[in-house]
N, C-alpha and C positions, 0 to 999 in steps of 0.2 A: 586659597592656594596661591602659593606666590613663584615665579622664574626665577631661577640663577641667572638667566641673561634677557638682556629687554631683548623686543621683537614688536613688528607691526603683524597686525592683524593677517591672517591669509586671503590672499586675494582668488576669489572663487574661478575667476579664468588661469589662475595661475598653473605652473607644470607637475602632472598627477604622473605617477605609473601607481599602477597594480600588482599587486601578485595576486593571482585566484589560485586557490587549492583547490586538486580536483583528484576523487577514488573514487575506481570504479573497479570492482571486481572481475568484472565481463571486459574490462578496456573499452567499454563506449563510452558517447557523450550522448545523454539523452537531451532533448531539442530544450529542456528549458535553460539549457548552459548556452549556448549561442545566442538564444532568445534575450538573455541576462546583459552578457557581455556586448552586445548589440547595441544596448540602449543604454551602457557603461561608456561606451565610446566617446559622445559629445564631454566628457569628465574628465579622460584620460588620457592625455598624450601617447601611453604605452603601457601596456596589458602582455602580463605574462602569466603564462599557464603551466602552472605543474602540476604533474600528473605524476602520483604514488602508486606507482607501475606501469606498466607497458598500454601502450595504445591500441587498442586494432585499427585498420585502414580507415574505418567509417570514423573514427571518432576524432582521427586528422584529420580529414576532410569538413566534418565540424565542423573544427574549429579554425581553418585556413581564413577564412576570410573575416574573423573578428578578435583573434587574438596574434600580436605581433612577434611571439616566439613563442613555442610552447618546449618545455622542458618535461621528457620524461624520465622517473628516477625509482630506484629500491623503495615497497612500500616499507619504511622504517621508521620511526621516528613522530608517525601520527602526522598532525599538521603540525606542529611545533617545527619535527626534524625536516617538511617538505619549508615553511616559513627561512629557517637557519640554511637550509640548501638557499634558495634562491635570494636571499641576502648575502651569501656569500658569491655567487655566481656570479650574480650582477654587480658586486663590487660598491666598495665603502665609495669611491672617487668616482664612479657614474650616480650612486645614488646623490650624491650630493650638487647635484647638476639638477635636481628635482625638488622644488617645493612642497611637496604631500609626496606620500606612499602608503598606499589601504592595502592593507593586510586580510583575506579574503575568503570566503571556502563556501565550498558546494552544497549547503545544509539550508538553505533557505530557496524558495519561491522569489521571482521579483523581477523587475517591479510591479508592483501594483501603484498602479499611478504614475507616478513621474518621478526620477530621482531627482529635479530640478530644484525643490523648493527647498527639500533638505540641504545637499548643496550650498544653497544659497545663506541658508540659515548658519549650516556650522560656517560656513568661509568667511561668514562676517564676525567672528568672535576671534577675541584672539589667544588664541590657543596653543598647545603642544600637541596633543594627541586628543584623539573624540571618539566614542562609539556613536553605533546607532542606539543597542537597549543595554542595558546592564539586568545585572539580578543582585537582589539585596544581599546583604550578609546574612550568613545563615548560621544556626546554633540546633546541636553540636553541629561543625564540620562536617560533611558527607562523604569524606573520604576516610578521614582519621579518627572522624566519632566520638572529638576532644575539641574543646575550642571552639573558636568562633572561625568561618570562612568568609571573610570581607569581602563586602560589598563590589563588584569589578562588572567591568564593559566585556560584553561576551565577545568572545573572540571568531564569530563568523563577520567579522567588522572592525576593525582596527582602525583610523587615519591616525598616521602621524608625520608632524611636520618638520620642516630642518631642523629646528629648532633643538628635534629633540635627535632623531637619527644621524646628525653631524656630530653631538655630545659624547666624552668617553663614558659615561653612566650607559651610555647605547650599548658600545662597544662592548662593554663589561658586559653584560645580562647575554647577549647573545655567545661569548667568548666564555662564559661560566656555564654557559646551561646543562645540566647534568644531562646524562643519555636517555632520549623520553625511551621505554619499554612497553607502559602499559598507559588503556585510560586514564589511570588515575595519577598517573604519573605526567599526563598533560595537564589535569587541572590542578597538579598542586603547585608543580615548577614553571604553569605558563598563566594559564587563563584565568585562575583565581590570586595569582601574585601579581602579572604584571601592571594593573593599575594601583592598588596601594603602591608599589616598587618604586614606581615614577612619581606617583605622589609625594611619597615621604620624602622624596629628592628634592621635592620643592617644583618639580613640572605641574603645569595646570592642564584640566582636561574636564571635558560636561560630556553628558548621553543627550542624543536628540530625542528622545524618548526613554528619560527616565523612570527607572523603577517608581520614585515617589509621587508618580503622577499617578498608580494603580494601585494604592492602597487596598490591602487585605493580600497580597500575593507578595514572593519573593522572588515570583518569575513570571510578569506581565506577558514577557516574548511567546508564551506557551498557555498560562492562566486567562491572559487578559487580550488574546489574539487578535477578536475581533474588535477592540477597542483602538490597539494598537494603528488598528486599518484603518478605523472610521479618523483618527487624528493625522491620518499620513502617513503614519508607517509605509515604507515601499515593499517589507518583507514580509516573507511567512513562513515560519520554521516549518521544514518537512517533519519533523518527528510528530507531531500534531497527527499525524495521517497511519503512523505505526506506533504509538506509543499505547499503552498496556489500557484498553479500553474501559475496565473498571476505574482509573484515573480520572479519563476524561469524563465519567459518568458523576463522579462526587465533585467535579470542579465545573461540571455543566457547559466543557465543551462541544460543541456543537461543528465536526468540519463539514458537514454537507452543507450547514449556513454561510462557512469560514468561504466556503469553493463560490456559494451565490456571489460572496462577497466579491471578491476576487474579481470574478467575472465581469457583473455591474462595475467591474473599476477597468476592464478592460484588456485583463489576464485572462488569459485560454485555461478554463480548466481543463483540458486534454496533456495541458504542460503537466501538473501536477498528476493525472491518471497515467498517462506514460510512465513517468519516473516510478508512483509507487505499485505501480503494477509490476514493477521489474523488480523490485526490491521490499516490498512489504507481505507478508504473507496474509492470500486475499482475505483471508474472512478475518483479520483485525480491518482492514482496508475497506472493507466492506459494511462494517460498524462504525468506524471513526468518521466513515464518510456516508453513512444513512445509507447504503445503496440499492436498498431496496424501495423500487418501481409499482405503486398501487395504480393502476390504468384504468380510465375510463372506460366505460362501454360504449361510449359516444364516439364515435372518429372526431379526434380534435388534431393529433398531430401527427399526419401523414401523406405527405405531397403524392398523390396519384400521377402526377405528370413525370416521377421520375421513378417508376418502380424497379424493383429488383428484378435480377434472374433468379429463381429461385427452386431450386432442387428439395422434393418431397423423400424422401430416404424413411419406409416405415418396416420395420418385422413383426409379419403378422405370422402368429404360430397359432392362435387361436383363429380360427377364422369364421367364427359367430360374429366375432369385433368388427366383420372389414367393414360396414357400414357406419359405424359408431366412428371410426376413424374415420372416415370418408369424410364422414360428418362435419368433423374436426378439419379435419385441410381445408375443405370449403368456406372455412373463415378467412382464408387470406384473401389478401385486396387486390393479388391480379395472379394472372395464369402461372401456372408452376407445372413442372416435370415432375413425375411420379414413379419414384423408383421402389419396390415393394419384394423383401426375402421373404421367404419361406422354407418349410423344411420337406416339401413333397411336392410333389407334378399334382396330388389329388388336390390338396390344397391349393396350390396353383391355379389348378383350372377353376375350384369355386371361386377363389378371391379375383379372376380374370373377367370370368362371368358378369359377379356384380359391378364392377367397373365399368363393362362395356355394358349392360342395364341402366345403369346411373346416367351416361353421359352426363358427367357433371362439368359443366362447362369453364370452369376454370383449370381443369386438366389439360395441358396444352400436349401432351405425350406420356404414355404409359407405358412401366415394360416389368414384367413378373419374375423375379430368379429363386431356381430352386437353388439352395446350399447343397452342399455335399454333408455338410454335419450340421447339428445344433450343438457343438461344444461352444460356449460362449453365449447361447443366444443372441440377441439382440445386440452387443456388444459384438461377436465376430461375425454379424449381418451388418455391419456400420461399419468396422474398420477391416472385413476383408471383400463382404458381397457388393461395397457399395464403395472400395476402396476410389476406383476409377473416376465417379463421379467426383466424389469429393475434391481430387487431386487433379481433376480438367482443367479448369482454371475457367471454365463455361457459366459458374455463377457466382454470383456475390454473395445468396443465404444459402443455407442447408438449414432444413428442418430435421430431428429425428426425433420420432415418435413411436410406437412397438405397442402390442397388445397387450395390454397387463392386468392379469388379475390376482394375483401376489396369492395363489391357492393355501399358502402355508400358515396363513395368516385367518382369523375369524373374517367371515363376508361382511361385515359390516367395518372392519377395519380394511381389507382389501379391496373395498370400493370406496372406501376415502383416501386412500391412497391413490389411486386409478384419478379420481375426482382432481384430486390434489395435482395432479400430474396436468391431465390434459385442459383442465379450465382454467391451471394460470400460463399457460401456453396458448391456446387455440380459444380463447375463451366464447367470444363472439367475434361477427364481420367486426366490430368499431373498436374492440377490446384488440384484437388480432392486427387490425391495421396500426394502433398506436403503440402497438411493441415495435412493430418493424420500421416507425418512426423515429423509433429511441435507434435506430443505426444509423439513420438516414442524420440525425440530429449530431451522434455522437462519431467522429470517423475513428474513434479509437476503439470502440466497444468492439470485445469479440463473442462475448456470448452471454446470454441472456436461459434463465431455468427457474423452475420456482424455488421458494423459501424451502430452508431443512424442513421436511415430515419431521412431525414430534407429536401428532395425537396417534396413539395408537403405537406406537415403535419406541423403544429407549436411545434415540438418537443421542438426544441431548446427553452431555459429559463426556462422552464417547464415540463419535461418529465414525471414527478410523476402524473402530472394532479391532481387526487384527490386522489391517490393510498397510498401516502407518510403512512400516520396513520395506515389505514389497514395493510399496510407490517411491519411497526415498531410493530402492534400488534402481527401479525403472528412469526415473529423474535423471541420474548418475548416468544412465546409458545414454538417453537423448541427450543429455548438455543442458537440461533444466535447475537450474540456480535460485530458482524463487524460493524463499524460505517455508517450509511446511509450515501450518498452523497446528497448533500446540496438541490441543484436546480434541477437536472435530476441523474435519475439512471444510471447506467453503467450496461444495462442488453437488452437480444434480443427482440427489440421489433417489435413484427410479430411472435413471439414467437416457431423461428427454429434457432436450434444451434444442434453441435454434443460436446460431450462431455465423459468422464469417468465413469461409473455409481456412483463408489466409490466415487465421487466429489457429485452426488444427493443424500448421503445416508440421510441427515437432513430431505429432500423435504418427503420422502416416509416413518417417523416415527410416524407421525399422520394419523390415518384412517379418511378415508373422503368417505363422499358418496355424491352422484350427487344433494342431495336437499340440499347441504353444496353450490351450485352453484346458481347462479340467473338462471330464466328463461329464455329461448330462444328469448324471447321478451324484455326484460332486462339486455341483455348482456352489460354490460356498466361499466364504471370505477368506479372505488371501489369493483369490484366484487371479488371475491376470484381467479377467474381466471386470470384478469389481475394484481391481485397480484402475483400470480403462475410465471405471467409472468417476473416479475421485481424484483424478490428474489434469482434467481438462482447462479448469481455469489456473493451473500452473502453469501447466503448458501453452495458453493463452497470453498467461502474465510476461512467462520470458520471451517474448516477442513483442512485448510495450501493449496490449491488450486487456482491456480490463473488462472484469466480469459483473455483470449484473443479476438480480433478483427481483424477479414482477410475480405480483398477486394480482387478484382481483378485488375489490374491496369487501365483495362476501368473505374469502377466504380469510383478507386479512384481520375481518373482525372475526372469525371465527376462532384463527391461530391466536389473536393477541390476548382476546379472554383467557381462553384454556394455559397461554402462557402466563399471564398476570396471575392467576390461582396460582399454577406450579409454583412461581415462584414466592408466592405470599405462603406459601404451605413451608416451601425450603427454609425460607428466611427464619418462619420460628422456629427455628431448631439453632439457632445461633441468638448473639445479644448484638443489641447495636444495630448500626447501618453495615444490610447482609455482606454487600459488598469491599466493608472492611475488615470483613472476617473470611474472604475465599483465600488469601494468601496463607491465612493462619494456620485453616482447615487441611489445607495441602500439605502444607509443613509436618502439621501433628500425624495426619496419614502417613509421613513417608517415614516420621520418626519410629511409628508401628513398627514398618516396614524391617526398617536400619538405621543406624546413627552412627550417621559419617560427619567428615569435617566440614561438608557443604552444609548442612544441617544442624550444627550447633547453635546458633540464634534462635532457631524452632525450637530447640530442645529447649532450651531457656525460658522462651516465652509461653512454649507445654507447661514447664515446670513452675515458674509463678502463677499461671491462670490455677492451676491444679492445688499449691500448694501456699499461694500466699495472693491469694485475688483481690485482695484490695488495693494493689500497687499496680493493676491490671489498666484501671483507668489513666491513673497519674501515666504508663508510659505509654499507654495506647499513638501519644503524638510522635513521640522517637519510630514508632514497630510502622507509620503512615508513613514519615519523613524515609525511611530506610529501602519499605518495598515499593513505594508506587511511584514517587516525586521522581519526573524526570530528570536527571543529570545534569548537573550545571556544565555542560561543556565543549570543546571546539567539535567534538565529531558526532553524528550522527549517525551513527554505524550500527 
């Protein structure tokens, strides 16, 4: 590549501004955007933040002390039209008073490590413009599905130097740029043209970590992540942590690895559970990031010197259980308060009895309430008989745990389910103290419950049942924003978890009374209760809270056999690797269904497998590239 005009190399002290792109739905800034721009500073002369919509207070205050103006504007335009705002804001004749100008956006983690050495690296070449990664050129086109998509430096990273932003070729590209509308309308007129564009000009420009350094991918940034890191990489794209987990399953990404990684280099994985706990829907989050907790029986990680306060909250309607329970609380590793519904003064008085018989010494106070109704069971024994506790502000955990013996179900499925509930919860003293180390450990975690049931019950494929609307409605009411997951929830269902209170503060801001419940003979899906049930880690998430999943190791080799059959049993009913036939399979079901315009590519790919299947393989790579390949592009949305 050669200059229209000579130039000396860029001098790595010399004078930086920024522009960071920043969207947020909610109008905050979650802490890894300050944490970012903080340690952008020693770089930067001046750092400017736009923001593609309105701010709320907290996300000023953010960012007061690490960014030197913040600009906020109409979300329109993607990051291309916030990029062309603050290029024109700032002006042609200030920008040229600055040596570099990195072009920026809120889609990536970082640093991991240090941005120093990078830095140092590109400032001594002498250049026009640099990324950090690129992605290869791609065939067909992923937007137009003709052609070839050239090779280009992804656009969460931009440097470019006088050289080339004092140039009318500059001028031109930003004074041309059609009006972005859509996605696709940024990677065709920004992120996937602007480096050929300046090329073919004759500007020079290199990736600090080029594609051709990660052979076998066209997108290192996402495919080859962890390699990325181990060379110095400073970034880590968040779509890693939301992106379509069958993906990451055939390309053998690993983010629970991605987060050790991170970590070991000195990155808060709490930056990254924050952010995707607000914006990723848990149970992909949950997958891309391993998070489920197999626990010792051993106490290995659980400081005794600094225990909780800890509130017992249990509904016992059965009260044959209340010892079986008892039982179970007596695993925790220090005193707790025991708060115990019921639906009668007879019951009452039995469940009161064995209590004060037990003196079980880790009960540091007990107190017995009857309901006035059992609409809801256990669910409105928790969020109305036990309202008050929860919402004290007196502890840091709450336990909820309830008598369960699922009578609808065959005994031997209803006491695996019981099992299932209270042994990856309360399992033992050593089991029991090293869950409540996982809060002590983590200060973001807001609640912890076991693995989805799936021996014995048709969870799997469907976990919503008929809940899905009902909770989207209820969401809407709180001001909960987290994305629902697709096909099943990522939430306790059997409805015992321990948790944070501050993690249920959304659950407990609507009043609700018991004729807000179906009746006791109507207990059934769609109710409000087993809404109650499957909203918790949403409601968790929008408040920066991430949810967990702990087994025991019995359980989890119990669940993973029976799951590996299930799923070797499903798989032969398909060709191939299973996982690149569920997009297929969905498709062809809905084409059953109906055949609309969102579904004519199904219909197609119905209609060769059916009537011309030998061409089935030759496209199988196009039907890969189309549904699963992340998006080459500047947002992350």
């Amino acid at each position: 590549m050669t200059s229209p005009i000579p130039r000396s190399a860029f001098p790595s002290a010399g004078r930086r501004v920024i522009f960071y792109l920043l969207f947020d739905p909610r109008g905050q800034v979650d802490d890894y955007i300050p944490y970012k721009l903080s340690r952008l500073r020693p770089f930067a002369e001046t750092i400017i933040v736009i923001s593609n919509g309105p701010l709320v207070e907290q996300g000023r205050e953010a960012l007061a002390d690490v960014a030197d103006e913040v600009w906020e504007r109409e979300n329109v335009g993607l990051d291309v039209g916030g990029y062309r705002f603050a290029l024109d804001k700032f002006g042609r004749a200030r920008l040229a008073e600055y040596d570099e100008v990195i072009l920026m956006n809120y889609t990536w983690f970082g640093p991991v490590g240090d941005f120093a050495p990078m830095f140092e690296r590109m400032g001594s070449q002498e250049l026009d413009y640099w990324g950090m990664t690129d992605h290869a050129e791609f065939t067909p086109h992923p937007i137009t599905l003709e052609g070839t998509m050239p090779s280009h430096i992804q656009s969460h990273w931009i440097a470019v130097r006088r050289s080339l932003f004092t140039s009318p070729q500059w001028a031109e590209y930003w004074d041309t740029m059609p009006e972005i509308l859509t996605y696709s309308d940024s990677i065709l007129h920004h992120e996937s043209r602007f480096t050929s564009h300046f090329e073919d000009l004759g500007f020079r420009y290199r990736v600090a970590f080029p594609h051709e350094d990660y052979p076998g991918t066209a997108h290192p940034a996402f495919d080859r992540a962890q390699q990325l890191l181990d060379d110095g990489c400073p970034a880590l794209k968040r779509r890693v942590f939301f992106h379509d987990p069958l993906y990451l399953d055939r390309e053998g990404v690993v983010g629970r690895w991605l987060l050790d990684s991170v970590e070991a280099q000195g990155y808060p994985r709490q930056l990254v559970l924050q952010n995707m706990s607000r914006h990723a829907p848990p149970k992909i989050l949950n997958t891309n990031a391993s998070m489920l907790e197999i626990l010792p029986e051993r106490e290995a990680d659980y400081d005794r010197s600094a225990p909780f306060r800890i509130a017992a909250t249990v509904h016992i309607y059965y009260e044959d259980m209340t010892d079986e329970l008892l039982d179970r609380l007596a695993s925790l590793p220090s005193e707790y308060d025991l708060y115990v519904t019921t639906t009668s003064q007879e019951k009452a008085d039995v469940i009161s009895a064995r209590i004060a018989d037990r003196a079980d010494p880790g009960i540091r106070r007990s107190e017995v309430r009857v309901l006035p109704s059992n609409r809801g069971r256990d669910l409105s024994g928790f969020f109305i008989g036990c309202r008050d506790v929860v919402t004290s502000g007196e502890y840091d955990i709450v336990v909820k745990v309830h008598s369960k013996k699922t009578v609808q179900q065959g005994s031997a499925v209803g006491t695996l389910f019981k099992r299932q509930q209270l042994e990856n919860l309360l399992g033992s003293p050593g089991y029991t103290a090293n869950l409540l180390g996982l809060f002590q450990a983590e200060p973001g975690l807001g609640v912890v419950f076991p693995p989805t049931v799936h021996i014995g019950f048709p969870t799997l494929g469907g976990a919503w049942f008929t809940n899905k609307e009902p909770t989207a409605a209820l969401c809407e009411r709180l001001g909960i924003t987290v994305p629902l997951d697709d096909i099943s929830p990522l939430a306790p269902l059997g409805a015992m978890f321990i948790a944070r209170p501050e993690a249920l503060r959304l659950l407990f801001q609507e009043e609700i009374s018991y004729e807000d419940y179906q009746p006791e003979t109507e207990h059934g899906d769609g109710s409000l209760a087993h809404v109650q049930e499957r909203i918790v880690p949403y409601a968790a998430g929008e408040l920066g809270y991430h949810s967990r999943t702990v087994a025991t190791a019995e359980y989890a080799a119990i669940s993973h056999t029976f799951l590996e059959y299930k799923l070797d049993q499903m798989s032969s009913t398909v060709q191939g690797y299973a996982i690149d036939e569920v997009h297929t399979v969905r498709e062809r079901d809905a084409i059953a269904r109906r055949i609309t315009t969102a579904t004519r590519l199904g219909f197609v790919k119905f209609y060769i497998g059916q009537f011309h299947p030998g061409l089935t393989d030759r496209l199988r790579p196009l039907y890969r590239r189309l549904r699963g390949r992340p998006a080459p592009g500047a947002e992350d949305r």
